[in-house]
N, C-alpha and C positions, 0 to 999 in steps of 0.2 A: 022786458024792454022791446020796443017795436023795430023791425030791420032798419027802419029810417032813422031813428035815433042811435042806432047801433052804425048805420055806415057813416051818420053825417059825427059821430063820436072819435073813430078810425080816422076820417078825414082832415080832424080837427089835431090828431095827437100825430100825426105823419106831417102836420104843415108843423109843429113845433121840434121834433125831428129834425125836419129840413133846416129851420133855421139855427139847431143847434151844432149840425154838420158843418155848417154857413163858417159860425164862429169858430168851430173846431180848426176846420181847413187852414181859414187864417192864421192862426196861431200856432201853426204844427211847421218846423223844421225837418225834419227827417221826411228826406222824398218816397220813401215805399210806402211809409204810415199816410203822407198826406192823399201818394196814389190810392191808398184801397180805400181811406175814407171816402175821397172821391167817385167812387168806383160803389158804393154804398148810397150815399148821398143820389146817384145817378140812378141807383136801381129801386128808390124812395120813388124819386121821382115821376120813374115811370110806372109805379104801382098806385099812386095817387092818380095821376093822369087815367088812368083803367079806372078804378074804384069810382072818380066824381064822371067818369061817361056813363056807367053803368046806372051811379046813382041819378044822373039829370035823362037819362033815359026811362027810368020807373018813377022819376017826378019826386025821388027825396030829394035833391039839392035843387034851387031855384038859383042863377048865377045873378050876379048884379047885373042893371042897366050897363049896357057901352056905354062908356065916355063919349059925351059931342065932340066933333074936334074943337069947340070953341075952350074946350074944358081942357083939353088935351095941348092944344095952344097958349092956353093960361100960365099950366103947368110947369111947361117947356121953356117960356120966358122967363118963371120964376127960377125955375134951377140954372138957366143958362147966363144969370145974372153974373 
């Protein structure tokens, strides 16, 4: 397996992660349990945020286009409906 396919692999199982901390978090009552989840969740996050710099600076990961703001404004008025 090539480093590329192996970071953009990590990157793809750490945003699924995230979002199962997401739904965890929600759903947890007990405040110490929801603190460290969080506190996990947080230190996810900033380990992705490392990983996709490192990877978009060796040129594995290519980020999407920026949104236009006309795109971004679309958006904005659909959810602020």
């Amino acid at each position: 397996m090539k480093d590329k396919d192996m970071v953009n692999d990590v990157l793809s199982m750490v945003k699924s992660s995230l979002l199962n901390y997401e739904r965890v978090i929600s759903e947890t009552s007990n405040p110490q349990l929801r603190q460290t989840i969080q506190q996990i969740r947080n230190s996810d996050e900033d380990f992705q945020y490392r990983l996709y710099q490192a990877a978009a600076q060796k040129g594995f990961y290519t980020p999407a286009q920026p949104a236009s703001m006309q795109d971004i404004q679309q958006i904005r008025s659909q959810i602020m409906v």
